[in-house]
C-alpha positions in Angstrom: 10.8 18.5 83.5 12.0 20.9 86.1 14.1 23.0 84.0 11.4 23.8 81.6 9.5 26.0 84.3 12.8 28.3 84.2 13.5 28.1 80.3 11.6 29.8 77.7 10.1 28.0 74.8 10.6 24.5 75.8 9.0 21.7 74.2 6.1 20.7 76.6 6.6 23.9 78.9 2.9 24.3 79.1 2.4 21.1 80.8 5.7 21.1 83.3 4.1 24.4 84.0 0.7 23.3 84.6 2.1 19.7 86.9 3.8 23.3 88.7 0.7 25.1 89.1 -0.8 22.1 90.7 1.9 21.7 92.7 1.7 25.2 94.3 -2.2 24.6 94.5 -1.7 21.6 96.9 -3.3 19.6 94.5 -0.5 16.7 93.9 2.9 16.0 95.7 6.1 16.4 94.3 9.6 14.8 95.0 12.8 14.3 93.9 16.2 13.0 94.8 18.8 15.1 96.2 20.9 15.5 93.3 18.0 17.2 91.9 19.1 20.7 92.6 22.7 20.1 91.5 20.9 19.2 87.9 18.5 22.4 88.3 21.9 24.2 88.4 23.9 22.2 86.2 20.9 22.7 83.0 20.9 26.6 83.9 24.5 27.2 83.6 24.4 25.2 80.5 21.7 27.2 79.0 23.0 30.2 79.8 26.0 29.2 77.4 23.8 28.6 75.5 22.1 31.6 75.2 19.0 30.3 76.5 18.7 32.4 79.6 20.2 35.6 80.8 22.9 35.2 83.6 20.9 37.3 86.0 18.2 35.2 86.0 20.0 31.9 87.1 20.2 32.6 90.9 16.4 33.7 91.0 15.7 30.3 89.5 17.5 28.8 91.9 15.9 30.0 94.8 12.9 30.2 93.4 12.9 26.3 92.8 14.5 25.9 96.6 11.7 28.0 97.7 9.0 25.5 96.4 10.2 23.4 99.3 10.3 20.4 97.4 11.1 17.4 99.4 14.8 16.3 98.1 15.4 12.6 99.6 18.3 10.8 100.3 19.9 8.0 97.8 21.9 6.4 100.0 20.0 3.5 100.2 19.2 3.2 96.8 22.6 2.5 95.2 22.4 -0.9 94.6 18.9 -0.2 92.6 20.3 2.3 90.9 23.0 0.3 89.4 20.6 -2.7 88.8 18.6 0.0 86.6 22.1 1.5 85.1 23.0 -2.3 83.7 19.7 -3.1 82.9 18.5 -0.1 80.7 22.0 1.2 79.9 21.4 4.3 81.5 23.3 7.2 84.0 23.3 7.0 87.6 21.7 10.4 87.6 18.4 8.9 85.4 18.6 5.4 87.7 18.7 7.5 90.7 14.9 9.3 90.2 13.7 5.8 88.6 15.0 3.9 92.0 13.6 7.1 94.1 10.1 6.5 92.4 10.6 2.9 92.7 11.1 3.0 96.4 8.2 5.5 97.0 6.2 3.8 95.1 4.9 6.9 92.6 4.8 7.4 89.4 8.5 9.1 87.3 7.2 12.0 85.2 9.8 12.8 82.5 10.8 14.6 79.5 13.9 12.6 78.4 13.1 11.4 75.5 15.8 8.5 75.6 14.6 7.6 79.2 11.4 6.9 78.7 11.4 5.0 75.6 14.0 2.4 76.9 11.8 2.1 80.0 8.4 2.3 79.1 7.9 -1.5 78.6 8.8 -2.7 81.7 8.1 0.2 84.1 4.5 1.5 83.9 4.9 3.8 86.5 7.1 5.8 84.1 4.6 8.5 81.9 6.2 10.8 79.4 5.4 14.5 80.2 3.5 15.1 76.5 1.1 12.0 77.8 -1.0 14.6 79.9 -2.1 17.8 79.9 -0.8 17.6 83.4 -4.1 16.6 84.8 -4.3 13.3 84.9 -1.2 12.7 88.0 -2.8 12.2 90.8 
């Protein structure tokens, strides 16, 4: 969800943008884990191959996100969680780690991967795909 603030045109930008907007408003909390910002800079460089955003424009993402002052928090006592969720839903580490994160804090997992989402949905109610809202209804 947190690339689409920084990449034109993405499916669902309006809302990412708007769960932003609140964010900066003081009007809900966000988090993440700490690989979070690797990912941010990971999805930039790839899109920049891609074409999808000038080269330029990659740092000033970057620090723009840091500057949010996003609380990043610590896995380290999450790993045995996050490989429970990588057997169970046949999933990365890196998409176990922000379900075991949300898990642990006990808040709701707001995402836009597709995949994610649908083999989780069942079981997990505390995950909500990003087109479910207009980005008013977290809380």
């Amino acid at each position: 969800m947190v690339l689409k603030w920084y990449l034109p045109a993405e499916a669902y930008g309006d809302i990412a943008l708007t769960l932003l907007h609140r964010y900066i408003a003081d009007d809900v909390g966000l988090i993440g884990p700490s690989l979070l910002e690797y990912e941010i800079v990971n999805g930039l460089v790839i899109a920049r191959k891609r074409g999808r955003i000038e080269e330029e424009k990659i740092l000033a993402a970057i620090e723009g996100f840091l500057d949010l002052g996003i609380p990043l928090l610590d896995l380290s006592t999450l790993y045995g969680t996050v490989v429970h969720y990588c057997n169970v839903y046949h999933c990365s580490a890196y998409d176990a780690s922000y379900l075991a994160l949300a898990e642990r804090e006990g808040v709701m997992l707001i995402t836009a991967d597709e995949r994610l989402y649908n083999v989780v949905k069942k079981d997990l109610g505390w995950v909500k795909w990003l087109d479910d809202s207009d980005g008013s209804a977290v809380s």
